[in-house]
C-alpha positions in Angstrom: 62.8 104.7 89.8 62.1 107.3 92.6 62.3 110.8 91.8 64.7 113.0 93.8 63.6 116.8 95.2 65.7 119.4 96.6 65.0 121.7 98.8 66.7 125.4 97.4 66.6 127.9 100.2 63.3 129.4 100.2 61.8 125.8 100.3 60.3 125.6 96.9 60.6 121.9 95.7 62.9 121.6 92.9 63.3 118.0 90.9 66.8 116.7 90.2 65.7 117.4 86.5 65.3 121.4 87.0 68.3 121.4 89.1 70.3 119.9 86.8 68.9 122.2 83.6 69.6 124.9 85.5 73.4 124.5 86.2 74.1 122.8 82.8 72.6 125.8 80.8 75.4 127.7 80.5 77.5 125.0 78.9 75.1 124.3 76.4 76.3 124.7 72.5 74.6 126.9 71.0 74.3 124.1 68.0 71.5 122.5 70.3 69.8 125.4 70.8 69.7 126.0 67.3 68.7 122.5 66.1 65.7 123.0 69.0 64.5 126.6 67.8 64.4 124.3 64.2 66.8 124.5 61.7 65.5 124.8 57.8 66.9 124.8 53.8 67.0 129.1 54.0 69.2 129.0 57.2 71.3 126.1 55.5 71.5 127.7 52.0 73.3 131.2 54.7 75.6 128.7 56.4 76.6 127.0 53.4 77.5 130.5 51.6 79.2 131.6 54.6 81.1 128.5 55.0 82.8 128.4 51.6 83.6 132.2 51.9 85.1 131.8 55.1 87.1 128.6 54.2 88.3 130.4 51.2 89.4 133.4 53.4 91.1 130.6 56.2 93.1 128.3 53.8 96.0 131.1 52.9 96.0 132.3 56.8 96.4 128.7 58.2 99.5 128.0 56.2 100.9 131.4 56.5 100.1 131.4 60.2 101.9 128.1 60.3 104.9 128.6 58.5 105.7 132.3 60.6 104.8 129.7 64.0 108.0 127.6 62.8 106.2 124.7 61.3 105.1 123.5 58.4 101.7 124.6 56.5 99.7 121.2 57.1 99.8 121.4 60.7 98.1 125.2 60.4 95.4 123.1 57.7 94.9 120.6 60.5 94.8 122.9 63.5 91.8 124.8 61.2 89.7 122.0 60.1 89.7 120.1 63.7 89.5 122.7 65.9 87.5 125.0 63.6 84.9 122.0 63.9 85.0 121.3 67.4 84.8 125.2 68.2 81.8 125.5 66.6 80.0 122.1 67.2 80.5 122.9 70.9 80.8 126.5 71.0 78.7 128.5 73.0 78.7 131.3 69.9 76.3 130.9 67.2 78.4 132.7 64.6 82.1 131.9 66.5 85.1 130.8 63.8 88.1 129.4 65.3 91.6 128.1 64.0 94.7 129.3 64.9 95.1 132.9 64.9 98.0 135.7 64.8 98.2 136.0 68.6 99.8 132.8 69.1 102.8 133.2 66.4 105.5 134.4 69.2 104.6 131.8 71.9 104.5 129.0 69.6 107.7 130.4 67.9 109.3 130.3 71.1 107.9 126.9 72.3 108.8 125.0 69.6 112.6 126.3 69.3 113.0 125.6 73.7 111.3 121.8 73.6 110.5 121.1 70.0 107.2 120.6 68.3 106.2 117.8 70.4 106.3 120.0 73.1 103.7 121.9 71.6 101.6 119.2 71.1 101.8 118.7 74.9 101.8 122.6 75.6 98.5 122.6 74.0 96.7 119.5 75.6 97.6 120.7 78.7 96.1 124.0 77.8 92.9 122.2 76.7 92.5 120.9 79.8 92.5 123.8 81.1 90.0 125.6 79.6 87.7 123.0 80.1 88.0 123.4 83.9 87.9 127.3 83.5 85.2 127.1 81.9 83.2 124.3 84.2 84.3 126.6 86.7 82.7 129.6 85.4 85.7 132.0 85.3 84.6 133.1 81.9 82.9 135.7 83.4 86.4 136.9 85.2 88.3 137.5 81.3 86.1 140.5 81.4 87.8 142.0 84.0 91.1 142.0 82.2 92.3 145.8 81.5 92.0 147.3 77.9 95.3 148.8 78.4 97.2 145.5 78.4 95.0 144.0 76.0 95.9 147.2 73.5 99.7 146.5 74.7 99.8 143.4 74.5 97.9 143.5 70.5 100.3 145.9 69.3 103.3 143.9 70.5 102.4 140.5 68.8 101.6 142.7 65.5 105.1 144.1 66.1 106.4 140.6 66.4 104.7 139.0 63.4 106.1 141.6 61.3 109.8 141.1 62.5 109.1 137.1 62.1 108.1 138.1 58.4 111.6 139.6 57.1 113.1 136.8 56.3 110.5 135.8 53.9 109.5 139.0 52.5 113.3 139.4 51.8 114.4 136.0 50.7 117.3 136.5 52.8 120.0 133.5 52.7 120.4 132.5 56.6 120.3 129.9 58.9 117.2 129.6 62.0 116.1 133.0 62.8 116.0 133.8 66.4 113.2 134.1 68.7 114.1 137.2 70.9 113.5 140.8 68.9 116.8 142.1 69.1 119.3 139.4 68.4 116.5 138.6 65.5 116.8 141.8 64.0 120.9 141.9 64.3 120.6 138.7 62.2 118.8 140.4 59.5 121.2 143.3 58.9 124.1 140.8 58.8 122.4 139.0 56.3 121.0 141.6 54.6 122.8 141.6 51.4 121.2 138.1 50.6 118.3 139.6 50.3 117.1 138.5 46.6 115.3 141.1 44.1 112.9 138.6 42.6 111.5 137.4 46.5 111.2 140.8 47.0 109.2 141.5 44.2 106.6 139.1 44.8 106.4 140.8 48.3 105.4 143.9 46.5 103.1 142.3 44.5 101.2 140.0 47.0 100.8 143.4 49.3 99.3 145.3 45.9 97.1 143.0 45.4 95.6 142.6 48.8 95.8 146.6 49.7 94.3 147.1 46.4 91.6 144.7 46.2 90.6 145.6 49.9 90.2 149.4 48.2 88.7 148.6 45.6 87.0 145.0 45.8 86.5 144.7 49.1 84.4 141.5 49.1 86.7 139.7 47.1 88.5 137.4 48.8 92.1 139.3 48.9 94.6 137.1 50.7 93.8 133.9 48.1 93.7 136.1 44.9 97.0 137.7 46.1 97.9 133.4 46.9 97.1 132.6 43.5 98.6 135.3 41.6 102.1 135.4 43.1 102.2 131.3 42.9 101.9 132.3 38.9 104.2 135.1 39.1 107.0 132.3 40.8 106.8 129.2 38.0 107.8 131.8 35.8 111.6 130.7 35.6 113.0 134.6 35.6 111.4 134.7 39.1 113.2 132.2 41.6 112.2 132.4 44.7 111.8 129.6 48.0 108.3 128.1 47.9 106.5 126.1 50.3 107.9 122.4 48.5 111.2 123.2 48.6 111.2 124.2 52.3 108.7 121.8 53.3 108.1 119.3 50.7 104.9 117.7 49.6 102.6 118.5 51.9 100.3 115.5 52.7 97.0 115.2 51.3 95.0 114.2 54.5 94.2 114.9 58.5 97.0 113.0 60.8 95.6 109.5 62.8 94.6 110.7 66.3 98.0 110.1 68.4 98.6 111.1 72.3 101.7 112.6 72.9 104.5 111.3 75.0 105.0 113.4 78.0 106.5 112.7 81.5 105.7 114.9 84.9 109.2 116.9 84.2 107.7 117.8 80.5 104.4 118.7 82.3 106.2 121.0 84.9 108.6 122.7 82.4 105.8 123.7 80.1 102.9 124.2 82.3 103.8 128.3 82.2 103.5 128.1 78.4 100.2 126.1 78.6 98.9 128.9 81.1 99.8 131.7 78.8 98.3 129.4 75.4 95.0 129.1 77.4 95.0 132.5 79.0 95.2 133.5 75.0 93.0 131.4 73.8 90.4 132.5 76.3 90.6 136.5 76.1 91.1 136.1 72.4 88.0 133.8 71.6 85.5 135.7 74.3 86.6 139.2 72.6 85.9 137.4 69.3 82.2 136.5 71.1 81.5 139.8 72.1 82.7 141.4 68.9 80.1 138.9 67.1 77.4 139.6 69.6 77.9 143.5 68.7 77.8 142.3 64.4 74.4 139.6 65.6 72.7 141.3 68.7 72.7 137.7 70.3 74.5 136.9 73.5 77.1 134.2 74.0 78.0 131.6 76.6 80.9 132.6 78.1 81.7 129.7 80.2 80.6 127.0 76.9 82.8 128.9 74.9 85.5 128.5 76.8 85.1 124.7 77.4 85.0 124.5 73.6 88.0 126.4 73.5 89.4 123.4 75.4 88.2 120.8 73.7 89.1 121.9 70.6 92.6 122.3 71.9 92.5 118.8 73.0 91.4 118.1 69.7 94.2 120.1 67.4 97.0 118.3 69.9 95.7 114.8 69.2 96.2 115.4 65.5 99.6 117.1 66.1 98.3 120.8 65.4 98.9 124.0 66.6 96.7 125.8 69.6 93.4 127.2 68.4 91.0 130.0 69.4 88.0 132.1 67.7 89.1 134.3 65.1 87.4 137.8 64.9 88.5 138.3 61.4 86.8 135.8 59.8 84.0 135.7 62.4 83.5 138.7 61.5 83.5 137.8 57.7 81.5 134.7 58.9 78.6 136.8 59.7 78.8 139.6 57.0 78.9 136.3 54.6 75.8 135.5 55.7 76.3 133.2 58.2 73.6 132.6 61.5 74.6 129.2 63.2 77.4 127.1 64.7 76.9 125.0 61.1 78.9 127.7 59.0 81.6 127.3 61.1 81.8 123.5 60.8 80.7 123.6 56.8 83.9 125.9 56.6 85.7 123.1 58.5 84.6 120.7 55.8 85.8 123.3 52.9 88.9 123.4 54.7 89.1 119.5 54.1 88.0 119.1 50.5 90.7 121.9 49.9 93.8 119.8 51.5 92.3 116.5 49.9 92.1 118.3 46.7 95.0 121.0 46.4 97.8 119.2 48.2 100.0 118.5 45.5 99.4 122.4 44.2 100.3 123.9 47.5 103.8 123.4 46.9 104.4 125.9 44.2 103.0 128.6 46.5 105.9 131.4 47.0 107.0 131.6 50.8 106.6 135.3 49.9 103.0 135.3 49.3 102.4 133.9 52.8 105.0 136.9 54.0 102.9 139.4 52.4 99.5 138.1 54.0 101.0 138.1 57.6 102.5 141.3 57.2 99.2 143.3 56.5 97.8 140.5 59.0 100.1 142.1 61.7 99.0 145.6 60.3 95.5 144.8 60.9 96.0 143.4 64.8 98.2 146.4 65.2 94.7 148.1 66.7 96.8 151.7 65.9 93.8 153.8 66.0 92.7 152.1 69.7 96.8 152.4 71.1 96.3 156.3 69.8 93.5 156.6 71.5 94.3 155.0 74.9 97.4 157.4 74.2 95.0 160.1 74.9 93.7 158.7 78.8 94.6 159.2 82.0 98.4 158.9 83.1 98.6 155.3 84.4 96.3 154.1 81.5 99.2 155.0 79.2 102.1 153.9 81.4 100.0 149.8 81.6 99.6 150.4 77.8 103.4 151.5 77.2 105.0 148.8 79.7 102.9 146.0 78.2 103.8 146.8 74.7 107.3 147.3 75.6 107.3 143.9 77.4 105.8 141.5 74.6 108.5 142.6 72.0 111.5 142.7 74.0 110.5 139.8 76.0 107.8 137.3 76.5 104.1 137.6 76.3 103.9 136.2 79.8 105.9 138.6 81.6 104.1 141.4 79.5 100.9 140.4 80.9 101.4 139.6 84.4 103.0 142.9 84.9 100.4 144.7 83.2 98.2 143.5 85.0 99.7 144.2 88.3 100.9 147.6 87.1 97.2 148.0 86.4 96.0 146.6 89.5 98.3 149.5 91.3 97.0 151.9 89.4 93.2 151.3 90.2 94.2 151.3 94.2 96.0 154.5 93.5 92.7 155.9 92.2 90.6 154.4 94.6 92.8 156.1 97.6 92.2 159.2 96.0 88.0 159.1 95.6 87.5 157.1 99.2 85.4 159.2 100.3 83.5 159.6 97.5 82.9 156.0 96.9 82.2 155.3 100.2 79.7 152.9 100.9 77.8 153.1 97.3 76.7 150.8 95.0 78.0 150.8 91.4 75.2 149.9 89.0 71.6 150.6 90.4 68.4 151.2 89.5 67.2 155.3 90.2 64.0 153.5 92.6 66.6 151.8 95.1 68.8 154.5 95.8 66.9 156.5 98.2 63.0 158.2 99.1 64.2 161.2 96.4 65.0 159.2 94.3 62.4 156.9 94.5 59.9 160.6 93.6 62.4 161.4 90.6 61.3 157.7 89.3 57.7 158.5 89.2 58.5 161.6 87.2 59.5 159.7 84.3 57.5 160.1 81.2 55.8 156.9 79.4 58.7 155.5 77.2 61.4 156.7 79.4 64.0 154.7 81.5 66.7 155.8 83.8 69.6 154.0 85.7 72.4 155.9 88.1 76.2 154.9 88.3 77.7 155.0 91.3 81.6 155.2 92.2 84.4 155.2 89.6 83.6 153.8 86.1 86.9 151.8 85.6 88.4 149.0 84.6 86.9 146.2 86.7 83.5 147.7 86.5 83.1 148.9 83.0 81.1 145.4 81.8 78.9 146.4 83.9 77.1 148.8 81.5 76.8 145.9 79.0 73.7 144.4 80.2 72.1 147.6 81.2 70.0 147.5 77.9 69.3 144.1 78.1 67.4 145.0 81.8 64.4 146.5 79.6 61.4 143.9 78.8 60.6 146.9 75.9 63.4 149.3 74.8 62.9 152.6 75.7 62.9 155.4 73.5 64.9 157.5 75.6 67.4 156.2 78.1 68.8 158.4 80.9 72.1 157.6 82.5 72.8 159.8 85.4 76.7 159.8 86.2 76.4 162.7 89.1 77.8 159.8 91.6 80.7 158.8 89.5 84.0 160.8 90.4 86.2 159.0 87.8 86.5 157.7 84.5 89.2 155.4 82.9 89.4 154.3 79.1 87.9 151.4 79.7 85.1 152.6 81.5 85.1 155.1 78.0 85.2 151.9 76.0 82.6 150.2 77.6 80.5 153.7 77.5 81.3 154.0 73.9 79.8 150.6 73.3 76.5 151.6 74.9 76.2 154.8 73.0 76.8 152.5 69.7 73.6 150.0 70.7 72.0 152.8 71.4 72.5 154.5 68.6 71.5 150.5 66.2 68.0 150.4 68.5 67.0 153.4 67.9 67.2 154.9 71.5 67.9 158.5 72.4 70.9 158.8 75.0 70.2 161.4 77.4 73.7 161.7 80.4 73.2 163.8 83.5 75.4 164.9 85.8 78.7 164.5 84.5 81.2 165.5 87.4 84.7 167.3 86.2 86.8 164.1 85.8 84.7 162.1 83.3 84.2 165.4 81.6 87.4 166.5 80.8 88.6 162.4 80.0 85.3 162.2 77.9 86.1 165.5 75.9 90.3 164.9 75.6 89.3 161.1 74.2 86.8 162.5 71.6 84.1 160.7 72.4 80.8 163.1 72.6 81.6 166.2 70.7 80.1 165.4 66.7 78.0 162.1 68.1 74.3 163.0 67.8 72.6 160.5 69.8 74.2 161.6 73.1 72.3 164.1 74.9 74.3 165.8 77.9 72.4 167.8 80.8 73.5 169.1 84.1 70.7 167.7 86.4 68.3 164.7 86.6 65.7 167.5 85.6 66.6 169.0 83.0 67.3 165.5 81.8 63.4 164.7 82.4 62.5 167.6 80.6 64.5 167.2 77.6 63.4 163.1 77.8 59.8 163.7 77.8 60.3 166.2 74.2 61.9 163.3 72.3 59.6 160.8 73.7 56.9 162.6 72.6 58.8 163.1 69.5 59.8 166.9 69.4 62.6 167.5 67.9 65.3 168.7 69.9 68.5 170.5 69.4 71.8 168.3 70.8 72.5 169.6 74.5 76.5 169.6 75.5 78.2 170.8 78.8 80.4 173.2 78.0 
């Protein structure tokens, strides 16, 4: 069989093997690289903890995430156990959880009442499919690059729509289909509102006690099932009648769906492709924030681009089984890892929980109060809610807080899609507005380089820098669209350094996310043990640093007027004086 070559562009011979290697990398699953670093009983006996603890934290949220979607509680059990597998058998996240998730409660609500469940189903192939070409296409890389304005606008308003889904429930009010849009929905409620039955509320009360208390209190107990189990008793006894999942639903069944592919026509694909573009859009921001969230929690790095085709896949997946759209979870990623868990196989032994539970618990599930579920999406919708980050982007620049305000606004009174695409452009306008106003200041310069490539005074300053001491420059605004580029600046270093200098005398402006993304470099910082030393700071980023509370009180930040004085004070803690904490006044 002859052996192909290619010839790259500086005419090294490359064989059709390394070629291929090298472009198929980043859609690797993490699984194989796992299974190749060798995979033993100790890293088993951590999945396998992890796994039950996770599944245990899942099988409440799927059916209550289900129900408040408009569906019944099996399809959420599906959606988690097939898609939960697939996301991490294929994932390109060793620690990555996925099932369906909060965010998706309004489009799906909305979905299903305009074309029906089995438009769903279809919504959600289609929006497989495209997350599979998304990702073979590499745009993972470009859901970075999505403002944190609109993704704090857009969090709040789905919290502020899962709680306004939830009043029915919570209330036991007596009426028919509750509408989808925010304001005829909540004109239903008050003219229903004296159905609203004592003993449903009650159990409200209780189920939201018992998860607020045990969070206090017993915070690695697993809350939303205790609070599940509890209220369930509470409701059999008979001076407590209240709706429960069987006498909505039924009996639930007691095993997966048979793989089916739904009917569809070219009309159906054209009316719902803008739902299947917002699903994916979702599923991809929602499962790479998850990632990065989990590569804080792990130190590892994720693959964007095989995250996202698992993404796909594993909404291909949930569709063929009838279930609802699917993405990573940062909740009980994040409980994934804290459990204990280090590989893609404690996401896909929670999967099997998951299973053994429906197989098992079936017939039990229908004595579970509709309440219960109520209570565990409304401190669900507290917990997306992000208030502390929406306070604090209160606190930046003026057209940060108009993107944040109109994208909020949008996603309860209207749609999620409209919300998005005109923060996004609202957003866009506002970073032109700020770029006509530092031209000449950005003129020309590069945004992220090394001190040594900047120019011959630089290139002296370099060699001034004591043993154990790195330094890069910024250069130009620190915004939106360039903020991830201070993720990987750490990752640049072969040995960490004990003191890093970051000299910001080149950057004339600072937006909140560039404040995120600098808050998140102060915070790995800070976990490897590396003394942050900032120079330079021009008035702008100053003044936006101090009024979004970000340096004052934080002892590993370091801030100097001049590259200088930043050597000097670097070469103290490197040769381990101790040092008093330098501000700019």
């Amino acid at each position: 069989m002859p052996r192909w070559e290619i010839h790259s562009p500086d005419e090294k011979r490359v064989t059709t093997t390394d070629w291929l290697r090298r472009h198929l990398e980043p859609f690797q699953p993490k699984l194989v690289t796992v299974l190749r670093e060798g995979y033993g009983w100790p890293m088993f006996r951590g999945d396998l903890v992890a796994g039950l603890t996770v599944a245990v934290v899942a099988l409440p949220l799927a059916m209550a995430l289900a129900i408040a979607s408009g569906t019944s509680p099996d399809k959420g059990l599906a959606t988690a156990i097939v898609a939960g597998f697939l996301i991490s058998a294929v994932g390109g996240s060793r620690v990555q959880i996925g099932g369906p998730t909060a965010a998706f409660i309004p489009v799906v609500f909305v979905v299903i009442q305009e074309h029906g469940y089995q438009g769903l189903v279809l919504a959600t192939l289609m929006a497989g499919i495209i997350l599979v070409v998304a990702g073979l296409l590499r745009l993972g890389t470009l859901m970075k690059y999505m403002p944190q304005p609109v993704i704090t606008g857009f969090t709040a308003g789905i919290a502020v729509s899962i709680f306004s889904s939830q009043v029915k429930d919570a209330l036991g009010l007596s009426m028919g289909e509750v509408p989808a849009a925010f304001l005829p929905r909540w004109q239903a409620y008050f003219e229903h509102i004296g159905s609203m039955r004592p003993a449903t509320v009650g159990l409200t009360l209780l189920g939201l006690a018992i998860i607020v208390g045990l969070r206090r209190w017993r915070p690695d107990w697993p809350g939303f099932l205790i609070a599940l189990v509890l209220c369930t008793l509470a409701a059999l006894l008979p001076w407590l009648p209240t709706e429960t999942i069987g006498s909505r639903f039924g009996a639930l069944p007691a095993s997966l769906p048979s793989l089916a592919l739904p009917a569809f026509s070219l009309e159906q694909v054209r009316v719902l492709l803008p739902s299947a573009l917002t699903i994916a859009f979702l599923a991809g921001v929602e499962s790479l924030l998850s990632a990065v969230v989990a590569d804080g929690m792990t130190g590892r790095r994720h693959r964007s681009n095989a995250e996202l085709v698992a993404q796909g896949v594993a909404n291909v997946g949930s569709a063929l089984v009838g279930g609802l759209p699917a993405t990573g979870a940062i909740a009980r990623t994040a409980t994934n890892i804290r459990a204990g868990g280090r590989t893609p196989v404690a996401g896909m032994l929670h999967a099997a929980f998951l299973l053994v539970f429906m197989l098992l618990l079936a017939p039990l599930m229908g004595y579970v109060p509709l309440a219960a579920l109520a209570a565990i999406l409304l401190v669900v919708a507290w917990n997306i809610s992000e208030i502390e980050a929406f306070r604090h982007t209160m606190s930046a620049p003026y057209g940060d807080r108009v993107v944040l305000l109109l994208t909020f606004g949008l996603t309860v009174a209207f749609d999620l899609t409209v919300a998005i695409q005109v923060g996004v452009v609202v957003a866009a306008f506002v970073f032109m507005f700020r770029m006509a106003e530092t031209v000449e200041v950005t003129s020309g310069v590069r945004l992220v380089e090394a001190d040594g490539r900047e120019d011959p005074e630089d290139v002296h300053q370099r060699q001034r820098l004591p043993e154990g001491v790195e330094a890069f420059q910024i250069s130009g605004p620190l915004f939106f669209g360039a903020a991830n580029r201070l993720d990987g600046l750490l990752d640049a270093f072969r040995h960490s350094p004990r003191v890093f200098i970051l000299r910001m005398r080149l950057v004339p402006m600072i937006d909140s996310s560039g404040v995120h993304a600098l808050a998140s470099l102060i915070e790995r910082c800070r976990r490897k043990g590396i003394h942050l030393v900032i120079s330079g700071l021009q008035p702008q980023p100053r003044q936006v640093l101090a009024r979004m509370g970000l340096l004052p009180g934080s002892g590993e930040v370091h801030l100097v007027d001049g590259f200088d004085a930043a050597v000097e004070l670097a070469g103290d803690m490197a040769h381990g004086k101790d040092v008093q904490r330098r501000a700019i006044d």
